[in-house]
C-alpha positions in Angstrom: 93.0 130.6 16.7 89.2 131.1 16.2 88.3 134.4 17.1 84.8 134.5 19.3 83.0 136.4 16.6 83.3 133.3 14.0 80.9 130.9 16.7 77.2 131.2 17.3 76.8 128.5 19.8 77.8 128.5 23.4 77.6 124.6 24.6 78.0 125.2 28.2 79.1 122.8 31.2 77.4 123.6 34.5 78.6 122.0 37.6 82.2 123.7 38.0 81.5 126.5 35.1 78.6 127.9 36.2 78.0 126.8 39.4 79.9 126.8 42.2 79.9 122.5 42.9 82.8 121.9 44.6 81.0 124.7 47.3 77.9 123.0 47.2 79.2 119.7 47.4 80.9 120.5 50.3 77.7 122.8 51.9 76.3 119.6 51.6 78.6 117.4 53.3 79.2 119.2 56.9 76.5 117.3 58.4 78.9 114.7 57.6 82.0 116.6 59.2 80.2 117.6 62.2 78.4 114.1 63.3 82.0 113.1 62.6 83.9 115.5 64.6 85.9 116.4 61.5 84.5 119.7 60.7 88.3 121.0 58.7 89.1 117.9 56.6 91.4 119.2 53.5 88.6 120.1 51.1 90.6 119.4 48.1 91.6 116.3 49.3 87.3 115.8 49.7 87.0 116.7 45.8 89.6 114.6 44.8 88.2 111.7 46.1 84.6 112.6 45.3 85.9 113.4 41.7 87.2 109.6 41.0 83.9 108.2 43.0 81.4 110.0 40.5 84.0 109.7 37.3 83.8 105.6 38.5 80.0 105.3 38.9 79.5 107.3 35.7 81.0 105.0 33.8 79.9 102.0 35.6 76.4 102.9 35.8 75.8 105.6 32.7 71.7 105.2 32.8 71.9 106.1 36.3 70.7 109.6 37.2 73.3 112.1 39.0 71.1 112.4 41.9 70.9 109.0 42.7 74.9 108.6 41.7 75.9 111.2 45.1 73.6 109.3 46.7 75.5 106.0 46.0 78.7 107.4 46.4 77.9 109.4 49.7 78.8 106.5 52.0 81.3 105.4 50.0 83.1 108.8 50.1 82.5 108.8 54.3 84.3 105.8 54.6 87.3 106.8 52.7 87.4 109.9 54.7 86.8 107.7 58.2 83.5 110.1 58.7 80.5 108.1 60.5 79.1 105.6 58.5 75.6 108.1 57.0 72.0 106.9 57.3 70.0 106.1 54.6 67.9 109.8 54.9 71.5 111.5 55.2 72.7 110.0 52.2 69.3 111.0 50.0 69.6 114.3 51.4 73.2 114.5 49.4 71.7 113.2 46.3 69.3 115.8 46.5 71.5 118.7 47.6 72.1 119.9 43.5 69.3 122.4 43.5 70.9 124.2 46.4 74.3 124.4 45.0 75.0 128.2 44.2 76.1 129.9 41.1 79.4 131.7 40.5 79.1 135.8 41.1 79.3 135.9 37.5 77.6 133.7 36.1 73.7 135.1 36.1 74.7 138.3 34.2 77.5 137.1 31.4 74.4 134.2 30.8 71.9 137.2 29.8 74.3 139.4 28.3 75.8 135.9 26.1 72.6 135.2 24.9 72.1 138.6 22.9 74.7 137.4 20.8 74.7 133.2 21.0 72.6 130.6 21.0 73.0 129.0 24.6 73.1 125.2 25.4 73.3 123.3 28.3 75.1 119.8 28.2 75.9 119.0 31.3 76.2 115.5 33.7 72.9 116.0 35.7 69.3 114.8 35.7 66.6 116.6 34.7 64.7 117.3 37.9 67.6 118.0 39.9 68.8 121.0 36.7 65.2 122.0 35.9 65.6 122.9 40.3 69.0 124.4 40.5 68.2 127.0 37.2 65.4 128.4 39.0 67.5 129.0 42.0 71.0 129.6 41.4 70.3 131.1 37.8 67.7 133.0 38.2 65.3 130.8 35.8 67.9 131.5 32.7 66.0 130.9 29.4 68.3 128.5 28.0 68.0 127.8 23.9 68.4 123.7 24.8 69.2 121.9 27.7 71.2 118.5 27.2 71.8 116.5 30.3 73.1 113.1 30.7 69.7 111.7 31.5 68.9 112.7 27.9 72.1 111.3 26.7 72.1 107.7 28.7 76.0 108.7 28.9 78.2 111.1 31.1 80.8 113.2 29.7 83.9 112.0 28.9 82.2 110.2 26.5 82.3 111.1 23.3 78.7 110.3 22.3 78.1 113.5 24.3 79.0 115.4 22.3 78.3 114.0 18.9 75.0 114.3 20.6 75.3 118.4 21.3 76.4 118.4 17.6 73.6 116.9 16.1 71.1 119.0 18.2 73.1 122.3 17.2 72.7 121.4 13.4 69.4 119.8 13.6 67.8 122.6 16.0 69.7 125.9 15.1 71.4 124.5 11.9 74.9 125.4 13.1 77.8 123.8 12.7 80.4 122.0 14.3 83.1 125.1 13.6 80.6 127.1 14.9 80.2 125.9 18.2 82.5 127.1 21.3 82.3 124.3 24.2 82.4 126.3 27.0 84.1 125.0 30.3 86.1 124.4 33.3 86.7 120.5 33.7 89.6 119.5 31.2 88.9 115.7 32.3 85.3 116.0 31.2 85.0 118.9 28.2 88.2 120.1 26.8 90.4 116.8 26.5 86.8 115.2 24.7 86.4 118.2 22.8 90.2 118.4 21.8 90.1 114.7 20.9 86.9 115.6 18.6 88.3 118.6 17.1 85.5 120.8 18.5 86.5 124.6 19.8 86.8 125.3 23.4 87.0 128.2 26.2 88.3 127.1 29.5 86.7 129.0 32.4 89.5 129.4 35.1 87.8 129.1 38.0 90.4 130.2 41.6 90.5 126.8 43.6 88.6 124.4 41.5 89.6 120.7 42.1 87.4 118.5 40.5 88.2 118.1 37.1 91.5 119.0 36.3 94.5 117.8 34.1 98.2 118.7 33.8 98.2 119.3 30.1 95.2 121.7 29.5 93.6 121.1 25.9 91.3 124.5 25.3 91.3 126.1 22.2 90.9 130.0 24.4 91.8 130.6 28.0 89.1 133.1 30.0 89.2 134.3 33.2 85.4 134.1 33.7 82.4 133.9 31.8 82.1 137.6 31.4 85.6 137.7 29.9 83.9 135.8 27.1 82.2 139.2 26.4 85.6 141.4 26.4 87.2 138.7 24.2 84.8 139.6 21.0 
């Protein structure tokens, strides 16, 4: 086992890591639930099903951005759940419901207090616009060292050109290297299973509830509670 000392890059997933999606996701689908009369469908039941719609589209459609993939899925994902069939505008409004999605408690402060020590990366599966938003809200404008998003990428994660892409950045950016880098995480479907399979290092986030995501065997390389228990874990 690597000890946390021996990395200086923290590659970082966002939606389910840092911020709270599977809140957000939901925030943004009570209109749904209300025009519907279904305000207390199972929520994990919801993820579940959102989970496979995005994981499908994402590999279906890898050029398309994430916005516009929740917008896709959004009426989709109402007629699976027998929800009124959404509008055009009420469908948008889903796509565009990232930069509202709020961040964990601990997120904002284990960032600042991680960066002393690491050089921070973002590679997540959003666009651009839609992070460039939701880091000004929910994180407080965090100075990230690179930010690495699937638009970038013309892939989502699973896919291992992902990360082979992170990799190159790290060495050709920072000049680390690939033993160096900790790929930091909650989702084993989308970060640890890829980064097992790729032999790259791992921390798995625990996060109380999370749906979306998960596996029965885990793959990380170090278990965490949170992303402040990163800093304990030194």
């Amino acid at each position: 086992m690597s000890k946390l000392t021996s990395f200086k890059l923290l590659s970082f997933d966002v939606y389910g890591t840092l911020i709270d999606y599977e809140r957000g996701a939901l925030k943004a689908l009570e209109p749904m639930f209300q025009k519907s009369g279904n305000p207390d469908l199972d929520q994990k039941h919801v993820m579940k099903l959102l989970h496979n719609l995005q994981a499908k589209g994402q590999v279906e459609k890898p050029r398309q951005l994430y916005c516009d993939l929740l917008e896709s899925v959004h009426p989709i994902l109402c007629k699976e759940l027998g929800l009124a069939e959404p509008t055009k505008e009420e469908s948008k409004a889903f796509g565009a419901s990232i930069p509202l999605w709020p961040a964990w408690p601990d997120t904002v402060d284990a960032l600042r207090r991680l960066k002393k020590v690491y050089k921070m990366v973002v590679l997540s599966n959003v666009d651009n616009a839609s992070f460039e938003k939701n880091n000004a809200a929910s994180l407080d404008g965090f100075e990230w060292d690179a930010v690495l998003t699937a638009e970038d990428i013309g892939k989502y994660k699973p896919c291992h050109d992902n990360f082979h892409y992170m990799l190159r950045e790290a060495k050709n950016r920072f000049g680390v290297e690939k033993d160096e880098v900790l790929q930091t995480a909650q989702s084993q479907f989308h970060d640890h299973h890829p980064a097992k399979e790729l032999g790259i290092k791992s921390s798995w986030i625990w996060r109380p509830g999370a749906v979306a995501g998960n596996r029965y065997v885990r793959a990380a390389s170090l278990d965490v509670m949170s992303t402040n228990s990163l800093l304990t874990r030194r």
